[in-house]
C-alpha positions as CSV (number, residue, x, y, z in Angstrom):
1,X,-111.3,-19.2,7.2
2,X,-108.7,-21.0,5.2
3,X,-105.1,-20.5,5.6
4,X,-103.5,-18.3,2.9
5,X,-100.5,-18.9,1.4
6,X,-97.3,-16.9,2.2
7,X,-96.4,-14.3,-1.2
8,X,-93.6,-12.8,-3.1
9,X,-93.5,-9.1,-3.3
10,X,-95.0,-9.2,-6.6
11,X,-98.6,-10.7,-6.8
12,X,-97.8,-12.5,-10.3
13,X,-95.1,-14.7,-8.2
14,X,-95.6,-16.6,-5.3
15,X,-93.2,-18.3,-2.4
16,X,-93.8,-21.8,-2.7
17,X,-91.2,-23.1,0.3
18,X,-88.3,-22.0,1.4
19,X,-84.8,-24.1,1.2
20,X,-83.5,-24.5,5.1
21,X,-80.7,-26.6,4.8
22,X,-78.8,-29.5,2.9
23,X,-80.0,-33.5,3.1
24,X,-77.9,-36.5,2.5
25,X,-74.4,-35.9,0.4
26,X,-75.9,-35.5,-3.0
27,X,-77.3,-32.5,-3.1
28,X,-80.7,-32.8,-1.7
29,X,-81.9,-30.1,0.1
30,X,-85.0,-29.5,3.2
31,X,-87.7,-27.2,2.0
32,X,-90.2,-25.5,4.2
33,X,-93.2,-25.6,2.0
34,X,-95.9,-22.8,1.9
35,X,-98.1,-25.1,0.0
36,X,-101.6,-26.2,1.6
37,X,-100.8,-29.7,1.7
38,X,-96.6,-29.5,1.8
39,X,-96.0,-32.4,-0.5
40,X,-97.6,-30.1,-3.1
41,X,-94.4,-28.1,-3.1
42,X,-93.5,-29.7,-6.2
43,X,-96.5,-30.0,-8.0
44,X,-96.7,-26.5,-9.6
45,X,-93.3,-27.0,-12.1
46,X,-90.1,-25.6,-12.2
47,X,-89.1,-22.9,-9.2
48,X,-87.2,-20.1,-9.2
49,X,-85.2,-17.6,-6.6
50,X,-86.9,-13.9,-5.9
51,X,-85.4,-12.7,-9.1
52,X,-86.7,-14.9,-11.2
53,X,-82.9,-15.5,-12.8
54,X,-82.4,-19.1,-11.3
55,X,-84.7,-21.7,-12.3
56,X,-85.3,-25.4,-10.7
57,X,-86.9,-28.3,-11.6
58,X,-88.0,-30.2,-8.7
59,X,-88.6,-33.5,-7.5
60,X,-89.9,-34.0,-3.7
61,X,-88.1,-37.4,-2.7
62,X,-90.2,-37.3,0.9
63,X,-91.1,-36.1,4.0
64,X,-89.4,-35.8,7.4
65,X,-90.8,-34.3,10.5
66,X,-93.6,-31.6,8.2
67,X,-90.8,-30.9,6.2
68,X,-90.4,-31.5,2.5
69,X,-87.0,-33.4,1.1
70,X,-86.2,-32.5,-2.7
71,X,-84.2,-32.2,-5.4
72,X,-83.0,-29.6,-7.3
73,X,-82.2,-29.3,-10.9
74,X,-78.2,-29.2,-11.0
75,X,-77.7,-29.2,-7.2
76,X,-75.6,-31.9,-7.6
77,X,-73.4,-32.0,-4.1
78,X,-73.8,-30.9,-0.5
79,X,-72.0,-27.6,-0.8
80,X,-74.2,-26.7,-3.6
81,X,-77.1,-27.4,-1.5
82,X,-75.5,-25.8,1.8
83,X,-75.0,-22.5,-0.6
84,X,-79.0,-22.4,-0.9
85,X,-80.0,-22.1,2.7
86,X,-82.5,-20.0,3.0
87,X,-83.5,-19.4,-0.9
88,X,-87.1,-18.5,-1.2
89,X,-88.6,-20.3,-4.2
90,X,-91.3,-18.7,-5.6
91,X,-93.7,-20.1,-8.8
92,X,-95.8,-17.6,-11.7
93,X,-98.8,-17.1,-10.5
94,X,-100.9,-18.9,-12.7
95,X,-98.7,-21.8,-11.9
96,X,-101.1,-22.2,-9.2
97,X,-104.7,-23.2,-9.0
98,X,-107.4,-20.4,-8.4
99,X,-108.3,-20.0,-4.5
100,X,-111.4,-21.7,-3.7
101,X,-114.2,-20.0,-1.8
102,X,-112.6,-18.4,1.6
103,X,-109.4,-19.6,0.9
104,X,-106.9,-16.2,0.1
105,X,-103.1,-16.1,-0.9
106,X,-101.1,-13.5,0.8
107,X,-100.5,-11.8,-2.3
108,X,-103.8,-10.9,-2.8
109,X,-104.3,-10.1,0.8
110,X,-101.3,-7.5,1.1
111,X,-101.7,-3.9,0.9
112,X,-105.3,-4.2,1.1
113,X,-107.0,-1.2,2.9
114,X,-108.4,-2.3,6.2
115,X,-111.4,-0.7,7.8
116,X,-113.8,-1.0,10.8
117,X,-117.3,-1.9,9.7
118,X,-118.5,1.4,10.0
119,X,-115.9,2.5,7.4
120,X,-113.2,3.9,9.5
121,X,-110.0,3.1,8.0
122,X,-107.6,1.5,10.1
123,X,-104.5,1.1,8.1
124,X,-103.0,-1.2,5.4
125,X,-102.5,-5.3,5.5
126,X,-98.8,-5.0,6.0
127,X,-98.0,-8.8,6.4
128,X,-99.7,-12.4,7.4
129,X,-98.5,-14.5,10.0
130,X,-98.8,-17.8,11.7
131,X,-97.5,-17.8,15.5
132,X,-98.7,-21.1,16.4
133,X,-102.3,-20.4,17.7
134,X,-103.7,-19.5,14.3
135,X,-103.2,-16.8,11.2
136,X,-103.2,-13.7,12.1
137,X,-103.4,-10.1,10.1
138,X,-100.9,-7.6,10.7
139,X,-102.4,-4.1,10.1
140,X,-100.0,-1.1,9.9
141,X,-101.9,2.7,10.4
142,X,-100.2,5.8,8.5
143,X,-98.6,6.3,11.7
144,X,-96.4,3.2,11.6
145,X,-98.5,2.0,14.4
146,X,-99.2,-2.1,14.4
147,X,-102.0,-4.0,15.4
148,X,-102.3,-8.0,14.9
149,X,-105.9,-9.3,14.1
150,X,-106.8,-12.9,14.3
151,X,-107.2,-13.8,10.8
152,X,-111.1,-15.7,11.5
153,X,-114.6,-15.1,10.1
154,X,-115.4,-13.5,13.2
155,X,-112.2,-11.1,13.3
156,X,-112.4,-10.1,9.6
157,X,-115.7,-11.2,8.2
158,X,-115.4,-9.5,4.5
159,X,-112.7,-9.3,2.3
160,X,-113.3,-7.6,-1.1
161,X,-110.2,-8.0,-3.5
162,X,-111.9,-6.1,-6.1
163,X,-112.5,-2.9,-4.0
164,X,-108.9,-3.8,-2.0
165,X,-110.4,-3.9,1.4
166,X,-111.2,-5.9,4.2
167,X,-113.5,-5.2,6.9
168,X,-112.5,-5.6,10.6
169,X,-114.1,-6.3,13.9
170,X,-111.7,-5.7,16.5
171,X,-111.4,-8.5,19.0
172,X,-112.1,-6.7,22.8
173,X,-109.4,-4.7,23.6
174,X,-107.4,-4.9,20.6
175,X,-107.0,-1.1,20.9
176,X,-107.1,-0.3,24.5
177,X,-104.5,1.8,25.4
178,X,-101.9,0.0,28.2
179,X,-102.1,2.6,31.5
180,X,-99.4,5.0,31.7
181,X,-96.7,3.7,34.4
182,X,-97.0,5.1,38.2
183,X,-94.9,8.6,39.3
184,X,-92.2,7.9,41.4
185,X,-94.6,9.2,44.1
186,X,-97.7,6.6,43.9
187,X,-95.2,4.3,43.4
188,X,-93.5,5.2,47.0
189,X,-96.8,5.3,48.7
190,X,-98.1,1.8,46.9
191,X,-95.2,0.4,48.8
192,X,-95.5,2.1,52.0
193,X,-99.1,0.7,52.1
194,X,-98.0,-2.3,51.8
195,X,-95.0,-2.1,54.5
196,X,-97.7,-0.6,56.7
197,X,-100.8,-3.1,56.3
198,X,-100.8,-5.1,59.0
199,X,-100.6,-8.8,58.1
């Protein structure tokens, strides 16, 4: 299952990178790119902060280290680029191409209803994230209560974006409860066990 790409609150924009620091003394800046292939960050046109009020144009300059080094239209000096740490740039939706075939962005994936395969309903998609060992679905019940689900065909192997759901097969002991901890009691006799066993 493809990975998706991270979203903007609002499915008709999505985060593109995010700005995490200045580069050089000109104004450059390092962007963490949510694109597929990172040096795509600049492929889609112009970018713009959350609001939509601020508008770049953008030319990617290179690559260091998985991280992409740009240019912003009138960022002109290091403490212009300084001031943007940590701006989310986001692009229109139909900026972008269409997802292919098992390939998702977030924004499609968010709020979707998720449900066991017998149609229990587990809770909503509350968030997507990538820890290092793969994506992963974060599932959020009416309770508040939250659940992570390895975001694989074998974890969730539907997803229907026109009925809004997606179907999930708990891993083993995904929802095992953790044993309540021992009384005070079995907790002194564990240990006088132990002090008593002889070696």
């Amino acid at each position: 299952m493809a990975t998706p790409s991270p979203s903007s609150s609002s499915a008709k924009r999505l985060c593109v990178g995010i700005v995490t620091g200045p580069h050089g003394v000109r104004g450059g800046v390092r962007v963490k790119s949510f694109t597929a292939d990172p040096a795509d960050f600049g492929a889609y046109g112009p970018v713009s902060d959350e609001t939509g009020t601020r508008r770049f144009a953008v030319r990617v300059t290179g690559m260091v280290k998985g991280v992409v080094l740009a240019e912003l239209d009138g960022v002109d000096d290091r403490n212009a680029a300084e001031a943007l740490k940590g701006l989310h740039l986001y692009v229109d939706r139909d900026q972008l191409p269409p997802a292919e075939e098992e390939e998702f962005y977030h924004a499609d994936l968010l709020g979707l209803s998720a449900r066991l395969e017998d149609g229990t309903e587990l809770g909503r998609v509350t968030g997507l994230y990538d820890f290092g060992a793969g994506d992963s679905v974060e599932i959020t019940s009416p309770k508040g209560q939250v659940v992570m689900v390895p975001f694989t065909k074998a974890a969730v192997p539907a997803i229907d974006l026109a009925q809004r759901t997606l179907t999930i097969v708990p891993p083993a002991g995904l929802f095992d409860k953790p044993a309540p901890p021992a009384s005070l009691e079995e907790q002194e006799a564990a240990a006088a066990d132990v002090l008593g066993a002889e070696p």
